[in-house]
Phi, psi and omega in degrees: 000136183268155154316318176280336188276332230251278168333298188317260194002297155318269168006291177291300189281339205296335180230036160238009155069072192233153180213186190242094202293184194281335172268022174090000168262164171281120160293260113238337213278114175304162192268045169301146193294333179260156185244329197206187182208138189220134185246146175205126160284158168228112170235211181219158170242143158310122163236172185320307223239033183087206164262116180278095202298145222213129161264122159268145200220112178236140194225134165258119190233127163273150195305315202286001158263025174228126178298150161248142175242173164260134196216113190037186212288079129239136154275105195260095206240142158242156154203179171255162169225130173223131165287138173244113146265145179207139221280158215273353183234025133112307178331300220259143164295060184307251161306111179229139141252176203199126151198132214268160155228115175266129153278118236202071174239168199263327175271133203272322172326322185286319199272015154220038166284139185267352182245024153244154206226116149280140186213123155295148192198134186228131161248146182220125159323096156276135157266190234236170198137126192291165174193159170249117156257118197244122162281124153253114158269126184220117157331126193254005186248311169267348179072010165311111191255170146217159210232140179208136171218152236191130180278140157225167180229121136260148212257136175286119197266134178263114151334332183265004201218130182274138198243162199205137164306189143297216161200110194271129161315147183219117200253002163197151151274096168288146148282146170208109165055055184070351168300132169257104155295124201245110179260117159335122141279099143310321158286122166300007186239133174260336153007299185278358174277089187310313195271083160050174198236120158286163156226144181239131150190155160276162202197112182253101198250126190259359193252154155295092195262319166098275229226122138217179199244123199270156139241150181255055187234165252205112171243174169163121200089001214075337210256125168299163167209015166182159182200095181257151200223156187212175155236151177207111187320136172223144203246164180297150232034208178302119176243128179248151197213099202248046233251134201248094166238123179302167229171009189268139168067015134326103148274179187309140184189205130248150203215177189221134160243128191222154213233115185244151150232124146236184174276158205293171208005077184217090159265017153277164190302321178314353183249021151270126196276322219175127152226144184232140189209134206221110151315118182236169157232172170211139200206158210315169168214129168258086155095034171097331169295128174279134169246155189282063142255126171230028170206122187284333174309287189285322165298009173269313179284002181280331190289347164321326183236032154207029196231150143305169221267304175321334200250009170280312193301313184283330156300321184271334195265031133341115193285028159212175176286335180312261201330331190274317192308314183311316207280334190270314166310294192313326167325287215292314168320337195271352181228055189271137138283020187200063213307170177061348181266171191265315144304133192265045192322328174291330195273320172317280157348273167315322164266345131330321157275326172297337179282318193295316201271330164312305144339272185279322195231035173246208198192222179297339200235148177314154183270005147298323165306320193302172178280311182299345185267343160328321192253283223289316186298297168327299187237015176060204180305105160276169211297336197209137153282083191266133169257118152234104170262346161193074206277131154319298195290355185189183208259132189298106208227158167217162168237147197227156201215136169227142192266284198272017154218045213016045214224152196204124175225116226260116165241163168238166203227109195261293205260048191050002188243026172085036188253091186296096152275128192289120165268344177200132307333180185244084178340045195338297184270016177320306178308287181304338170291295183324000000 
């Protein structure tokens, strides 16, 4: 495969945010590796008979999964939403809610922007106890569903022991009438907050304590890489908390932030009252569009089937993560379809399918690696899909069919555990893309 046809390719598809339905046509719907993104806390309420454990449940939809119809000057778009709580061994039905969303807007622009949003908000009384929380989303105009799910622990809170939420990401602050109103970041990638990032949590106190000492600090990997410290007054109950963490010189990454109290000028162990610890990430961003990198390392070796072997070779021997980041940006840049803009469609484009294919088609091994995901990244969704999956006469095989650019490509499932292999064509450079 050359290197220019490949760039056409990208090129020809980037911007049109096509994705693959279950029979194998092409959709509207972008290829995020998330259609949505949904968070659910664990915080607590006073009741007579002490503290009762509380789910907070935030659903995020971005505008471009939801059909819009024009309906007089407004673009109208609905969907559902149903939560499943289900007790951690799968059985039991804990909790089920159902709640409906109208969207209503004036600008037709707005309604497949992926960085405009509906947010949503559900709480449910839990007892203390592991649980699977599954979001169902479905379009009430195409009836398109999608699914997202998430292991949570409610902690059992003591009345007698001071206790701390979870920790909600906060992606803006309002004053509203002497107040401060707090918006969730539901999406976990912090990337677009330049100044750091807030975090909101409680801190549930039965003692007189007066003053304790907060510490902040920002991991990865085990390796501390920042640590702030603070005191702060605490009244007997319920305490809200509003923590400002800088995020400057952070690169792409995965990162854990975890939040201790003790008593002030006290650092032995004994004197930790309470830890709480919250994975966040940060990951490329173009002109505000997110992309699925969140390791520069790998989004480089992910770069095989569309780097030249020389300009990979160049990249990686940076003698530092500055410099390989610099060298990976100057790529990419070279390959804009839109020179000079601060959007990349190609680079979009492309790692949105390594998120896709990773998704859908990995196995023992990442779904990039695979042969389907080699031809799904290279050429994006194809027009048409034949699935035989449990043909008497043979062995579980697809045909992947591209229209426009005549090409049929055969896979096999030699050993039965979804390992697709390609069989027509016969790859020449198969080895070296792999």
């Amino acid at each position: 495969m050359q290197l220019l046809m490949i760039i056409l390719l990208l090129t020809s598809l980037a911007g049109k945010a096509v994705s693959q339905d279950r029979d194998g046509s092409r959709s509207a719907q972008g290829m995020r590796a998330q259609p949505f993104f949904f968070d659910a806390l664990n915080f607590a309420e006073y009741e007579s008979y002490g503290l009762q454990g509380r789910l907070d449940m935030f659903v995020h939809v971005p505008y471009d999964i939801i059909t819009f119809v024009k309906k007089d000057e407004f673009y109208v778009g609905g969907y559902e939403i149903t939560a499943l709580v289900r007790h951690s061994d799968g059985n039991q039905v804990n909790q089920e809610e159902l709640w409906d969303r109208t969207v209503r807007l004036l600008s037709f622009e707005r309604t497949n922007h992926p960085g405009y949003y509906d947010l949503s908000q559900k709480s449910l009384q839990l007892s203390p106890g592991n649980y699977l929380v599954e979001i169902i989303f479905e379009d009430k105009e195409s009836l398109k569903e999608f699914r997202l799910s998430k292991q949570i622990t409610i902690r059992k809170f003591d009345a007698n022991l001071l206790g701390v939420s979870d920790l909600m990401l906060v992606r803006d602050v309002e004053q509203e009438g002497g107040r401060k109103k707090i918006s969730p970041q539901i999406n976990p990638n912090v990337a677009a907050l330049k100044d750091g990032f807030d975090v909101f949590y409680e801190v549930y106190n039965p003692f007189d304590l007066g003053n304790v000492t907060i510490d902040y600090t920002i991991l990865t990997k085990g390796k501390v890489l920042s640590e702030e410290r603070s005191t702060q007054s605490v009244r007997q109950g319920r305490n809200t908390f509003l923590a400002s963490i800088p995020s400057s010189g952070l690169g792409i990454g995965t990162y854990t932030l975890r939040v201790e109290l003790r008593h002030p000028g006290d650092t032995t162990k004994s004197a930790l009252l309470a830890t709480i610890e919250r994975p966040f990430i940060v990951e490329w961003l173009t002109a505000g569009s997110p992309v699925s990198i969140a390791d520069l390392d790998e989004a480089i070796e992910q770069l095989r089937y569309f780097a030249k072997s020389e300009e990979l070779d160049y990249i990686r021997d940076a003698e530092d993560e500055e410099e390989r980041r610099r060298r990976f940006e100057e790529f990419w840049e070279r390959h804009n379809p839109i020179s000079g803009s601060r959007s990349n469609p190609a680079l979009i484009e492309y790692y949105n399918r390594v998120a896709y294919a990773n998704q859908h088609y990995g196995h023992y091994i990442d779904g990039w690696k695979t042969d389907r995901g080699m031809v799904y990244i290279l050429y994006g969704p194809p027009d048409y899909v034949e699935r035989h999956p449990l043909d008497v006469e043979s062995k579980p095989y697809e045909v992947w069919e591209y229209y426009d650019i005549n090409r049929r490509y055969v896979f096999v499932d030699e050993s039965g555990f979804g390992d697709y292999r390609l069989m027509y064509p016969v790859w020449d450079e198969r080895n070296r893309m792999r």
